[in-house]
N, CA, C and O atoms as CSV, one atom per row, in Angstrom:
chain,resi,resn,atom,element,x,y,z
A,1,UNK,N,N,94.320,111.185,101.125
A,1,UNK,CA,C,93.414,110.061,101.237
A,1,UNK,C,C,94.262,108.821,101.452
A,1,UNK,O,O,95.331,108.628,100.874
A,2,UNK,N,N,93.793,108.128,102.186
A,2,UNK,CA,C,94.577,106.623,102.703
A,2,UNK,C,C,93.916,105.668,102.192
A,2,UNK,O,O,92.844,105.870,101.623
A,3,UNK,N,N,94.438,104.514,102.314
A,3,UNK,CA,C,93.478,103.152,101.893
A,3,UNK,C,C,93.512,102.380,103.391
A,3,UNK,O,O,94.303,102.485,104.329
A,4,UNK,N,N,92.699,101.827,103.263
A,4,UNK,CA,C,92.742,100.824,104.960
A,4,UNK,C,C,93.879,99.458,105.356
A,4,UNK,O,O,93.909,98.597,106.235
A,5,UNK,N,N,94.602,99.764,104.373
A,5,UNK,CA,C,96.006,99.212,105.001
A,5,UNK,C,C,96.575,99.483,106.569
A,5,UNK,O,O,96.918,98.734,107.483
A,6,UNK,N,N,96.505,100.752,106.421
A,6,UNK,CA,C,96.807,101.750,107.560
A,6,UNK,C,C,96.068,101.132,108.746
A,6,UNK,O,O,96.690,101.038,109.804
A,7,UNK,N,N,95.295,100.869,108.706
A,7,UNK,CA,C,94.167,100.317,110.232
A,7,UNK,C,C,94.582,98.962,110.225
A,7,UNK,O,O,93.476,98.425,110.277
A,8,UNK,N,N,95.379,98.057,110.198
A,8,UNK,CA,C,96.012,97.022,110.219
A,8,UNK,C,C,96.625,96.927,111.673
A,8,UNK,O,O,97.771,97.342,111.847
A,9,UNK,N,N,95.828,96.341,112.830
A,9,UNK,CA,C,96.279,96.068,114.110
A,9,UNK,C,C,98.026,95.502,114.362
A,9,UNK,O,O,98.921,95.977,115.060
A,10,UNK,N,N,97.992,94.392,113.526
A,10,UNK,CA,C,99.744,93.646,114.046
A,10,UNK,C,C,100.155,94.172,112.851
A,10,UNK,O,O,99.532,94.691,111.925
A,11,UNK,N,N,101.555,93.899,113.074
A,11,UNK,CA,C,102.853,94.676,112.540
A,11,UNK,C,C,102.967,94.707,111.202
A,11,UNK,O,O,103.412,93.616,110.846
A,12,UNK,N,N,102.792,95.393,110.315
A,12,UNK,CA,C,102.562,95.364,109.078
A,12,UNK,C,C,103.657,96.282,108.368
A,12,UNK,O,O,103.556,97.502,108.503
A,13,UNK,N,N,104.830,95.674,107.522
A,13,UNK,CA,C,105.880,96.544,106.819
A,13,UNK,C,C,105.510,97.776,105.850
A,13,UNK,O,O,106.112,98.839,105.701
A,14,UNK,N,N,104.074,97.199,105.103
A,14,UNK,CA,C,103.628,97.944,104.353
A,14,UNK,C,C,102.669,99.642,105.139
A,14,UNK,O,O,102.682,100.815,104.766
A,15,UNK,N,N,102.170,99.143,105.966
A,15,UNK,CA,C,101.830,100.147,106.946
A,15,UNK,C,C,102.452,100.966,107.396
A,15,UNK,O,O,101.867,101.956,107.835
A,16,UNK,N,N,103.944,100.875,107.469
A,16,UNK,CA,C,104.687,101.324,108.268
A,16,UNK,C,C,105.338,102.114,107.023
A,16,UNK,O,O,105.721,103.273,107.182
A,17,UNK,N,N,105.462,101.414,105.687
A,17,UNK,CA,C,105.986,102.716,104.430
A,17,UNK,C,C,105.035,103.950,104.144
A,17,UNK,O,O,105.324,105.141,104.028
A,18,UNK,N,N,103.765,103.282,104.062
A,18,UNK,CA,C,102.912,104.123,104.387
A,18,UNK,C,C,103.102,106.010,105.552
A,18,UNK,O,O,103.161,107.223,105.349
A,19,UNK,N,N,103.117,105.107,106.600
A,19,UNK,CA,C,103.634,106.160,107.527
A,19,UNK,C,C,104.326,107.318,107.001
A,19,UNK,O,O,103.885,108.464,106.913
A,20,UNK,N,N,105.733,106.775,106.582
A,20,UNK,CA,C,107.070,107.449,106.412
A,20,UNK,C,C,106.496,108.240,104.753
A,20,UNK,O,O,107.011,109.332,104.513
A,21,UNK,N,N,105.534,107.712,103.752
A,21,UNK,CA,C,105.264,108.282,102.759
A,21,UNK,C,C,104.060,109.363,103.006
A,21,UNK,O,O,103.845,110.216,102.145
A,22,UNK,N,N,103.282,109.306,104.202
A,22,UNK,CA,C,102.375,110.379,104.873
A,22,UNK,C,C,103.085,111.539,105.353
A,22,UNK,O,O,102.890,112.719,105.059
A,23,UNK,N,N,104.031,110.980,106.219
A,23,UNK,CA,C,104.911,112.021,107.441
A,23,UNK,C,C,103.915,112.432,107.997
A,23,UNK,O,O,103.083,111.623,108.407
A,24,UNK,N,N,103.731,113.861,108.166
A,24,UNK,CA,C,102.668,115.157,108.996
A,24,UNK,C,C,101.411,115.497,108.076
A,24,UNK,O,O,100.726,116.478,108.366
A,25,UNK,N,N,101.136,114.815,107.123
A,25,UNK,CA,C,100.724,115.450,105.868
A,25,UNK,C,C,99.006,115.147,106.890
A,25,UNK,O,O,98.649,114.035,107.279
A,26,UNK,N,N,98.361,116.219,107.074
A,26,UNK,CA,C,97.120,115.361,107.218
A,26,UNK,C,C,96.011,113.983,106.470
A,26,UNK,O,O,95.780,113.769,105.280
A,27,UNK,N,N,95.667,113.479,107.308
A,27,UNK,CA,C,94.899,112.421,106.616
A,27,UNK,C,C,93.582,112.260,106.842
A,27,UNK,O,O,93.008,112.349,107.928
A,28,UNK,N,N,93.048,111.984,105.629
A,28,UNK,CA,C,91.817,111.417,105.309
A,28,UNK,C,C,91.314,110.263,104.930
A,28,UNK,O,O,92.043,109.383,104.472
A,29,UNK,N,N,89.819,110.091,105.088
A,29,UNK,CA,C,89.457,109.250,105.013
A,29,UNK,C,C,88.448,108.822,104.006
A,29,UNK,O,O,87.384,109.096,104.561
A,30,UNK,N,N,88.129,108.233,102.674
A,30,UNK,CA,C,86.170,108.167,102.236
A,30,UNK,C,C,85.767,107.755,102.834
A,30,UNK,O,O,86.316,106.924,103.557
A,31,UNK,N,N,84.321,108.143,102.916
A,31,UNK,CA,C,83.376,107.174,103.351
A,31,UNK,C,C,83.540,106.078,102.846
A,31,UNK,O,O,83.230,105.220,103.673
A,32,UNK,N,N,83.825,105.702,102.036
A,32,UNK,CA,C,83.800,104.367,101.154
A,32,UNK,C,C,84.774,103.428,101.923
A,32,UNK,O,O,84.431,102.260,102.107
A,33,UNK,N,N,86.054,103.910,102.412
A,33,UNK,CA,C,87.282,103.417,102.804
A,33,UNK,C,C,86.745,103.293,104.348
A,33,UNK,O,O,87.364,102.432,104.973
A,34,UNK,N,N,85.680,103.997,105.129
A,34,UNK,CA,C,85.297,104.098,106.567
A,34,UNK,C,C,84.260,102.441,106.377
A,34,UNK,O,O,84.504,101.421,107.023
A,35,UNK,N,N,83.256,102.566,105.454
A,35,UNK,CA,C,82.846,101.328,104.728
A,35,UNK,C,C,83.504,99.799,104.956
A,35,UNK,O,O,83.393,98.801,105.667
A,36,UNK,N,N,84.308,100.373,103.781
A,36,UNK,CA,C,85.084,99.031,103.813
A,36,UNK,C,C,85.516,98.364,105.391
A,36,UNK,O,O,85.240,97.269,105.883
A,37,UNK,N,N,86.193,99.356,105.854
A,37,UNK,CA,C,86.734,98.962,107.550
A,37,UNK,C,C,85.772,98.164,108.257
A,37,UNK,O,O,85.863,97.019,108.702
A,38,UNK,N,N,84.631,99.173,108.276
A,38,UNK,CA,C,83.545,97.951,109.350
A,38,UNK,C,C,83.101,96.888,108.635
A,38,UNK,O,O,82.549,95.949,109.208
A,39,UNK,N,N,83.299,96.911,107.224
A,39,UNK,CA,C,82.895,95.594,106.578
A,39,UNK,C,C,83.890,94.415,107.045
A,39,UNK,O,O,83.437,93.271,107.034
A,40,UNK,N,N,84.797,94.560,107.325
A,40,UNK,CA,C,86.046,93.988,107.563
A,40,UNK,C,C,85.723,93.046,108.670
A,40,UNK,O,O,85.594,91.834,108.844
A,41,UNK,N,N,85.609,94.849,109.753
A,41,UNK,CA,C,85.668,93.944,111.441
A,41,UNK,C,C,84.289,93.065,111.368
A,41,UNK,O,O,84.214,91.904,111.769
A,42,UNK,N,N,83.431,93.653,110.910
A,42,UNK,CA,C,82.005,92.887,111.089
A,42,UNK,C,C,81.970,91.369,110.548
A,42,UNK,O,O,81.301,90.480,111.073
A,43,UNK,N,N,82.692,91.231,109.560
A,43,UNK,CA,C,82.463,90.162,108.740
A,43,UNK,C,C,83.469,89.211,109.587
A,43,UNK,O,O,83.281,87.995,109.547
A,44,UNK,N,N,84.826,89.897,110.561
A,44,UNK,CA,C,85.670,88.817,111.052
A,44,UNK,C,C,85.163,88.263,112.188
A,44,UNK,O,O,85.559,87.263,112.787
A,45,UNK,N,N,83.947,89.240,112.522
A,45,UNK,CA,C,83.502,89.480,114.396
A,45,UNK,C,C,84.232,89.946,114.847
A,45,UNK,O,O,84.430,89.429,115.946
A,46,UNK,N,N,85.056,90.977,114.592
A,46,UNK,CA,C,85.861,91.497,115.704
A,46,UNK,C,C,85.022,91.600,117.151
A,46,UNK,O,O,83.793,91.678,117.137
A,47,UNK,N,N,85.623,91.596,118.139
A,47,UNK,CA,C,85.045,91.745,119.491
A,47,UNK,C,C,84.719,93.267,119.670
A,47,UNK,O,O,85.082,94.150,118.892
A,48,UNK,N,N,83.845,93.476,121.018
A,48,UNK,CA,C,83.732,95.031,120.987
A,48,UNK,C,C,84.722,95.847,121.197
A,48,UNK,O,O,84.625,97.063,121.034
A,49,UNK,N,N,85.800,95.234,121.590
A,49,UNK,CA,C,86.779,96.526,122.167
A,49,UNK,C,C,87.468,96.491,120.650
A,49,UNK,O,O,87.361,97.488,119.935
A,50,UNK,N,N,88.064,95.500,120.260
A,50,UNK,CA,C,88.553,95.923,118.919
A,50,UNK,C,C,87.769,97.187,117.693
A,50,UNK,O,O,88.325,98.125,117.121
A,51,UNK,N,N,86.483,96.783,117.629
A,51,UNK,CA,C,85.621,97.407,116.919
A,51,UNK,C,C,86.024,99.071,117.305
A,51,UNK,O,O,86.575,99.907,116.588
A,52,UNK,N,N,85.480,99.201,118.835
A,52,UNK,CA,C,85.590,100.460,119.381
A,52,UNK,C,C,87.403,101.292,119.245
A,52,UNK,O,O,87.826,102.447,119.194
A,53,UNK,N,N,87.833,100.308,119.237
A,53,UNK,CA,C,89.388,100.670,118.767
A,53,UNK,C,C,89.249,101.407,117.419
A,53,UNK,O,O,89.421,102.621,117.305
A,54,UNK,N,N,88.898,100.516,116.331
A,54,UNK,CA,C,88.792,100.915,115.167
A,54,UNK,C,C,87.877,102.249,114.870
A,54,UNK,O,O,88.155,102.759,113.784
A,55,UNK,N,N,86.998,102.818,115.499
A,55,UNK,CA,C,85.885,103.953,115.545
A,55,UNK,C,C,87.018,104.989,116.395
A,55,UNK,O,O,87.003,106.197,116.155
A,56,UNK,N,N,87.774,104.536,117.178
A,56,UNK,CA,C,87.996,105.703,118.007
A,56,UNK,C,C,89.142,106.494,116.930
A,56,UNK,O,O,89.357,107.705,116.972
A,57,UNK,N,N,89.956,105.329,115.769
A,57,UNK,CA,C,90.944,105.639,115.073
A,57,UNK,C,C,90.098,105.981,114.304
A,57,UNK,O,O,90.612,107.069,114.046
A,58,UNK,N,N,88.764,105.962,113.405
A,58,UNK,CA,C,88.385,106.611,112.467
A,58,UNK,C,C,88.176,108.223,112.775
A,58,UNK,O,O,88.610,109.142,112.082
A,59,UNK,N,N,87.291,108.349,114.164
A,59,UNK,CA,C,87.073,109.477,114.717
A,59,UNK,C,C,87.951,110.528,114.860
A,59,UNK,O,O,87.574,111.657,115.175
A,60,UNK,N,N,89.467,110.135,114.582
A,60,UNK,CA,C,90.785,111.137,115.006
A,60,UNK,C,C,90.707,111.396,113.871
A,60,UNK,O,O,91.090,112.565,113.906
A,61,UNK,N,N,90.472,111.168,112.741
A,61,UNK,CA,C,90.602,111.261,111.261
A,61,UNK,C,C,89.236,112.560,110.075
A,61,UNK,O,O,88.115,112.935,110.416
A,62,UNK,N,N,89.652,112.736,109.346
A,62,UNK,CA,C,88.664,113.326,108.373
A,62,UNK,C,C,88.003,112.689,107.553
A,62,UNK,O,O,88.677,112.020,106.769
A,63,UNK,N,N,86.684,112.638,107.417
A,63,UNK,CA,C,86.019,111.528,107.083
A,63,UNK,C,C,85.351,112.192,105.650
A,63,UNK,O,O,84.483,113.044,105.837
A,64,UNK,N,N,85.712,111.843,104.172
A,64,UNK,CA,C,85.269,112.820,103.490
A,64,UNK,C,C,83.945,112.208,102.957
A,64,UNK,O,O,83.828,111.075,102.488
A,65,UNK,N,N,82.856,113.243,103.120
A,65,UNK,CA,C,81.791,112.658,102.269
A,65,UNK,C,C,81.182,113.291,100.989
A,65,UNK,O,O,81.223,114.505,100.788
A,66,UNK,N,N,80.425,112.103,99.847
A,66,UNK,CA,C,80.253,112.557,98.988
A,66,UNK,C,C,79.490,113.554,98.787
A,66,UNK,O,O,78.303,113.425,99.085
A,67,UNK,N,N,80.113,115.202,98.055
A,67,UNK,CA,C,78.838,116.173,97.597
A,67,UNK,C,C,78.670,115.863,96.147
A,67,UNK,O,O,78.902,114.842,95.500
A,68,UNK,N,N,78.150,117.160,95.785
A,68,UNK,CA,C,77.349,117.059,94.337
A,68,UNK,C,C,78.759,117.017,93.222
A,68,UNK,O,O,78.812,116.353,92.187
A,69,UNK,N,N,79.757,117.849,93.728
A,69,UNK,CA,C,80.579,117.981,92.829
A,69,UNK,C,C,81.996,116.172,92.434
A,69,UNK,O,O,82.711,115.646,91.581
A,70,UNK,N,N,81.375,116.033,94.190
A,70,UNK,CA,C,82.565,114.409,94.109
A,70,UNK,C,C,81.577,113.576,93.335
A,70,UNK,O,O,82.105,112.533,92.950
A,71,UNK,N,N,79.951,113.732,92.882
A,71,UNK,CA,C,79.408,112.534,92.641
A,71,UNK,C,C,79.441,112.870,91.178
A,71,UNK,O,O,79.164,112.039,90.313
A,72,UNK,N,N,79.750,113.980,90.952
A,72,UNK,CA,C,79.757,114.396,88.782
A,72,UNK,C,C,81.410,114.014,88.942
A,72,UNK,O,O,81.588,113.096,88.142
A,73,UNK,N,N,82.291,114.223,89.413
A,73,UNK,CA,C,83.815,113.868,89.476
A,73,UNK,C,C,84.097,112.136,89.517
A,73,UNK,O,O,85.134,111.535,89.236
A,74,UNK,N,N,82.712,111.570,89.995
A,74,UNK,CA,C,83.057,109.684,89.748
A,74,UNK,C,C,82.209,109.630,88.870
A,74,UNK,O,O,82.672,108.871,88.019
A,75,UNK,N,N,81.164,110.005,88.535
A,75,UNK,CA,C,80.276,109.904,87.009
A,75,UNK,C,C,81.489,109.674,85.957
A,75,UNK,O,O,81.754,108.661,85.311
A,76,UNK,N,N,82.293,111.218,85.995
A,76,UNK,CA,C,83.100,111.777,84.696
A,76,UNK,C,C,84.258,110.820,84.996
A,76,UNK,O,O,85.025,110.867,84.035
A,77,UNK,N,N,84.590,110.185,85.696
A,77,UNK,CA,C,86.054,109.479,86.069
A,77,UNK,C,C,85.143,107.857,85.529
A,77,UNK,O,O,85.753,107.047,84.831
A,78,UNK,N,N,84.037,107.654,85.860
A,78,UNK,CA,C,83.697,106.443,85.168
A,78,UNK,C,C,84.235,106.557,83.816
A,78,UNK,O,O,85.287,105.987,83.529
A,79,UNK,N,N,83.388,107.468,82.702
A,79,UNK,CA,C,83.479,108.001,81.588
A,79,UNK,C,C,84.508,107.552,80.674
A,79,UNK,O,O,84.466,106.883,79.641
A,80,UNK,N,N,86.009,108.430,81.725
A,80,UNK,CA,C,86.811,108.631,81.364
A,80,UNK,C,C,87.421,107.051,81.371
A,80,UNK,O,O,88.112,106.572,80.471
A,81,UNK,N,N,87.071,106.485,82.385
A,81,UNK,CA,C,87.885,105.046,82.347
A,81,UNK,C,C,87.176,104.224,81.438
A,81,UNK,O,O,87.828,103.186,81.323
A,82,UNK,N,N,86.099,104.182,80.697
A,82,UNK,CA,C,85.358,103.302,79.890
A,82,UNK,C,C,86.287,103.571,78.428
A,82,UNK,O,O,86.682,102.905,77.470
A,83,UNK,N,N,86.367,105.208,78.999
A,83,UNK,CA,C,86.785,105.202,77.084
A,83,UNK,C,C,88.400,104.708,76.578
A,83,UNK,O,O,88.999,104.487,75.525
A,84,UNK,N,N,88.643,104.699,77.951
A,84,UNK,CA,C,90.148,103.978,77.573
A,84,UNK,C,C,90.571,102.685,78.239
A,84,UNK,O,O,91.740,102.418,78.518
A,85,UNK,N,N,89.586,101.946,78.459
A,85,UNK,CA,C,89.787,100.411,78.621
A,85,UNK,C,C,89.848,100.312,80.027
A,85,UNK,O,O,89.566,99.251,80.584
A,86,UNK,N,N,90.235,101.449,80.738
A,86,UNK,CA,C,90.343,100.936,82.092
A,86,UNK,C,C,89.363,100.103,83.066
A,86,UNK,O,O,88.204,100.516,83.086
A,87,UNK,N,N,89.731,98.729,84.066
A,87,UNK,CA,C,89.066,98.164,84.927
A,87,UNK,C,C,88.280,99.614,85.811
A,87,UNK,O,O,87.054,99.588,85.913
A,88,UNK,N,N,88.763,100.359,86.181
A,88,UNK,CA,C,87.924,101.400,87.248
A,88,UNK,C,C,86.467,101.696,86.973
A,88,UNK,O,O,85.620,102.006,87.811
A,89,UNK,N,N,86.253,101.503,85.238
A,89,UNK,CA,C,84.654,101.732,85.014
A,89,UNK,C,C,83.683,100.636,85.593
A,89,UNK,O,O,82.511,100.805,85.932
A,90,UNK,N,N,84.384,99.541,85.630
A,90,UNK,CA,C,83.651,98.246,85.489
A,90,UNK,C,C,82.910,98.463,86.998
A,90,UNK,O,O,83.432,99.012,87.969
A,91,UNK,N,N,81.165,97.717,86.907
A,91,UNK,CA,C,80.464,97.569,88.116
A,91,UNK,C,C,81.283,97.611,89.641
A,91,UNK,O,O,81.305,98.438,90.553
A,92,UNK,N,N,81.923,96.316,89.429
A,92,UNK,CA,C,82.163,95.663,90.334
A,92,UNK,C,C,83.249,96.549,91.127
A,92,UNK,O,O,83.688,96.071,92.173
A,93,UNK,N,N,83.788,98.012,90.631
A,93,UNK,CA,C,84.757,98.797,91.316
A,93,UNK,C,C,84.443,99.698,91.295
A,93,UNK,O,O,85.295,100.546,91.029
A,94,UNK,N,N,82.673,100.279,91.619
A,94,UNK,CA,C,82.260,101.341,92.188
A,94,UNK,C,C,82.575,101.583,93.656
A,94,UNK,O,O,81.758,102.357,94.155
A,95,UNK,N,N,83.164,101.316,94.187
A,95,UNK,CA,C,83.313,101.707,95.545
A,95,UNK,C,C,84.666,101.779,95.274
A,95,UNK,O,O,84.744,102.942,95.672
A,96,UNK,N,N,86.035,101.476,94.865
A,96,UNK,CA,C,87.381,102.035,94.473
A,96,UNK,C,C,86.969,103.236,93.990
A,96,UNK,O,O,87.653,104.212,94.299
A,97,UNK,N,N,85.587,103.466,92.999
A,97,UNK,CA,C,86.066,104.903,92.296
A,97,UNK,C,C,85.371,105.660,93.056
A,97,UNK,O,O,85.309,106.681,92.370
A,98,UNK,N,N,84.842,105.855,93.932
A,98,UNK,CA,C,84.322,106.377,95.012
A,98,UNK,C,C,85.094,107.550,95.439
A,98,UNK,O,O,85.012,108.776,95.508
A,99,UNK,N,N,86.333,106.022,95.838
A,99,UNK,CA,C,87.784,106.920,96.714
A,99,UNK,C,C,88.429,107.571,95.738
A,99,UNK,O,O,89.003,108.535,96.245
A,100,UNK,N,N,88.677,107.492,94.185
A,100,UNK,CA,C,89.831,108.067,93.710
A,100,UNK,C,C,88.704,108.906,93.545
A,100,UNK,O,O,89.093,110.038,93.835
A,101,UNK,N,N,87.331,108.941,93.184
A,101,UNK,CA,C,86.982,110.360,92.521
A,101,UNK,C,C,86.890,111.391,94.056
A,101,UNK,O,O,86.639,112.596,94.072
A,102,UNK,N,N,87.050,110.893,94.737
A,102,UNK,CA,C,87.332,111.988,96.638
A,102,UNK,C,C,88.646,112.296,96.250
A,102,UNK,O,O,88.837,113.474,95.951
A,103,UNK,N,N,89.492,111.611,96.190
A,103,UNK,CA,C,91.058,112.062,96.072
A,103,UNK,C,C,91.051,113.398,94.428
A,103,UNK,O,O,91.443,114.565,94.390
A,104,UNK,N,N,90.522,112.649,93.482
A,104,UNK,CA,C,90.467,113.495,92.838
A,104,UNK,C,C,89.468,115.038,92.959
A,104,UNK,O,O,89.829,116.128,92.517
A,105,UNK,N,N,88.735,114.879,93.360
A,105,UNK,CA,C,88.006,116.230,94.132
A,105,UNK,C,C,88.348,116.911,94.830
A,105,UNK,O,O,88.027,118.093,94.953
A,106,UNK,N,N,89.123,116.256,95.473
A,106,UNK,CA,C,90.153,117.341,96.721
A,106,UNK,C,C,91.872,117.387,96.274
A,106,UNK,O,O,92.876,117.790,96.863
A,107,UNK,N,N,91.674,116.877,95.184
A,107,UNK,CA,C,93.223,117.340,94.983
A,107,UNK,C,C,94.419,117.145,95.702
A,107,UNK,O,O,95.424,117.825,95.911
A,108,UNK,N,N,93.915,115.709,96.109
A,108,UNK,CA,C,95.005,115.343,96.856
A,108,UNK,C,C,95.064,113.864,96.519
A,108,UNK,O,O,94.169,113.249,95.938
A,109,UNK,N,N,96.520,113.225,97.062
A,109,UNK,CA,C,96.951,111.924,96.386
A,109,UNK,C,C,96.098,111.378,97.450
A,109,UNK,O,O,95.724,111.811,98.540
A,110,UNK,N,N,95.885,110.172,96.722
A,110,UNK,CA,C,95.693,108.781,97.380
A,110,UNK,C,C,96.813,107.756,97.321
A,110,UNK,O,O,97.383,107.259,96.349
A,111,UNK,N,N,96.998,107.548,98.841
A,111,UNK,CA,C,97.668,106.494,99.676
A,111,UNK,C,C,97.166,105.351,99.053
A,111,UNK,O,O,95.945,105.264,99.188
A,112,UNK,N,N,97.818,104.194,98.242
A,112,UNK,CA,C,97.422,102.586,97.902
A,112,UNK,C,C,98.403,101.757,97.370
A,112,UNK,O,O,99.287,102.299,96.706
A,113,UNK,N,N,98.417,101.028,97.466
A,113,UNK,CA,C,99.538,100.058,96.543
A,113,UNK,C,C,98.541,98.729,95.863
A,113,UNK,O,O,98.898,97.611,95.491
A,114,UNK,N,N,96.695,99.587,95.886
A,114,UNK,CA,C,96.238,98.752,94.996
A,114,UNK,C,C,96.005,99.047,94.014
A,114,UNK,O,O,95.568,100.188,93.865
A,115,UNK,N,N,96.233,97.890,92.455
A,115,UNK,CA,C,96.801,98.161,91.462
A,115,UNK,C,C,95.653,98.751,90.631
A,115,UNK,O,O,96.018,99.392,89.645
A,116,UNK,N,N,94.223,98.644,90.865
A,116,UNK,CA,C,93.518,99.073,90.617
A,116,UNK,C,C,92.992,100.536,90.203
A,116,UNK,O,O,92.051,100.882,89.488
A,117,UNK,N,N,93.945,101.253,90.914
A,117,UNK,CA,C,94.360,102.856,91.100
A,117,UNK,C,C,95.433,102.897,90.176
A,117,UNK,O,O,95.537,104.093,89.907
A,118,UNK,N,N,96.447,102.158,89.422
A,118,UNK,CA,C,97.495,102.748,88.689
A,118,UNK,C,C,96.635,102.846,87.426
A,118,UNK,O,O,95.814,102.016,87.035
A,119,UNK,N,N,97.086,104.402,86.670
A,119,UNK,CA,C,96.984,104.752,85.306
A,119,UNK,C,C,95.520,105.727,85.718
A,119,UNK,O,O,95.261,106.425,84.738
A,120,UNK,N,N,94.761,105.908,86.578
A,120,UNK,CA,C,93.444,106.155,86.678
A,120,UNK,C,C,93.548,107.945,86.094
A,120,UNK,O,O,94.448,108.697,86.470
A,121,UNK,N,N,92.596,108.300,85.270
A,121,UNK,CA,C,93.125,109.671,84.386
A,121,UNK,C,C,92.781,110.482,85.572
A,121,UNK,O,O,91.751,110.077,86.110
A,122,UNK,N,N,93.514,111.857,86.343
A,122,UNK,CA,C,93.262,112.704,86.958
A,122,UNK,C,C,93.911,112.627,88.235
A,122,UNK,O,O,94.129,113.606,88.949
A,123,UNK,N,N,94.342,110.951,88.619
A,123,UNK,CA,C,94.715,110.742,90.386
A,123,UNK,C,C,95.983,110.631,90.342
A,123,UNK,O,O,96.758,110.037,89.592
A,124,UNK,N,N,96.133,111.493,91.543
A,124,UNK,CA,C,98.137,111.070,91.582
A,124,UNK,C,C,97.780,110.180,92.738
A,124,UNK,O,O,96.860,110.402,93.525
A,125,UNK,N,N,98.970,108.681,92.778
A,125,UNK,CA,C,98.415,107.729,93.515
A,125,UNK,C,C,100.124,108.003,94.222
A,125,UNK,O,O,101.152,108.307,93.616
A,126,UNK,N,N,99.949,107.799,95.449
A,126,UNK,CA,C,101.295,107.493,95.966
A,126,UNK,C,C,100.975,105.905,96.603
A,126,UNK,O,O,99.895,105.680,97.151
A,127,UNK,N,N,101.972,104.904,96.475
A,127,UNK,CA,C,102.002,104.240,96.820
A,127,UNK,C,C,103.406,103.554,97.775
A,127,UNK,O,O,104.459,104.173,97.625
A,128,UNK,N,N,103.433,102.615,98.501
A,128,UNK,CA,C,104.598,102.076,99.571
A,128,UNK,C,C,105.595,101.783,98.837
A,128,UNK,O,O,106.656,101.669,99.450
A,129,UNK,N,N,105.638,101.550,97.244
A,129,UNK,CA,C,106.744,101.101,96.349
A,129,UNK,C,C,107.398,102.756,96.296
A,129,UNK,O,O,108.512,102.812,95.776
A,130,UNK,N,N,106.882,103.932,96.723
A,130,UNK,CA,C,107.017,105.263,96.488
A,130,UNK,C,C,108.624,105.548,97.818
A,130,UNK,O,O,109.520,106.387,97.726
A,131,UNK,N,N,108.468,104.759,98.624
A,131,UNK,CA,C,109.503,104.402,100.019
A,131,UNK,C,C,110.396,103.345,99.562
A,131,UNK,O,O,110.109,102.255,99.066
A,132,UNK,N,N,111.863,104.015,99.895
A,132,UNK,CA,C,112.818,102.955,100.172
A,132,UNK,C,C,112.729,101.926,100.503
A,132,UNK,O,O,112.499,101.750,101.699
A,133,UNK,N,N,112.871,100.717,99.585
A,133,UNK,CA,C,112.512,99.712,100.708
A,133,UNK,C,C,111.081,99.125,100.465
A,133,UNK,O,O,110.692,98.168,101.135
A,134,UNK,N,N,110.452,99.591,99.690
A,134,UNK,CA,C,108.916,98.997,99.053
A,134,UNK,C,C,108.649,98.583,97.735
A,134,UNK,O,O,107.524,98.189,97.428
């Protein structure tokens, strides 16, 4: 799972640790993180070709969506973050736990270097500080 760092048009260092901390590994996407993106372009106006840029890069990608078992896996990951103080329960970061409870459902790390994701019980987070040089 990635965070939308990665879809960052101009030259971005952090994007680029990213890369080298992916390699070949396939990548995915949440819905939540597909979300966020057009919230992005929409809200900047991106123009149409940019937009269509951004769809054609989601489209190369795996787009994971929520089933029954990812939506009891962010229930129980709320849970779990209430009972030990963590920010991840709180309202306002239902759509972060979206993505870690996908990462955590599929058993695979999530790509972030937002801090919001460190300590979260169940997610291994890789982040760009994970690369030489980050």
């Amino acid at each position: 799972m990635v965070f939308g760092s990665m879809f960052v048009e101009q030259p971005n260092p952090m994007a680029e640790r990213y890369r080298t901390l992916i390699g070949h590994s396939p990548v995915m996407l949440s819905f939540q993180t597909v979300t966020e993106l057009r919230f992005g372009a929409l809200r900047a106006n991106w123009g149409e070709l940019r937009r269509r840029r951004l769809e054609r890069r989601i489209s190369e990608l795996t787009v994971v969506q929520p089933d029954d078992e990812t939506m009891t896996v962010c229930a129980r990951l709320r849970v779990d973050c209430q009972r030990i103080g963590h920010a991840l329960a709180d309202k306002i970061h239902n759509g972060d736990r979206w993505i870690a409870a996908a990462a955590i459902r599929l058993n695979v790390p999530l790509v972030s270097d937002d801090g919001i994701f460190n300590d979260v019980p169940g997610l291994r987070l890789l982040t760009a500080r994970d690369v030489r040089g980050g």
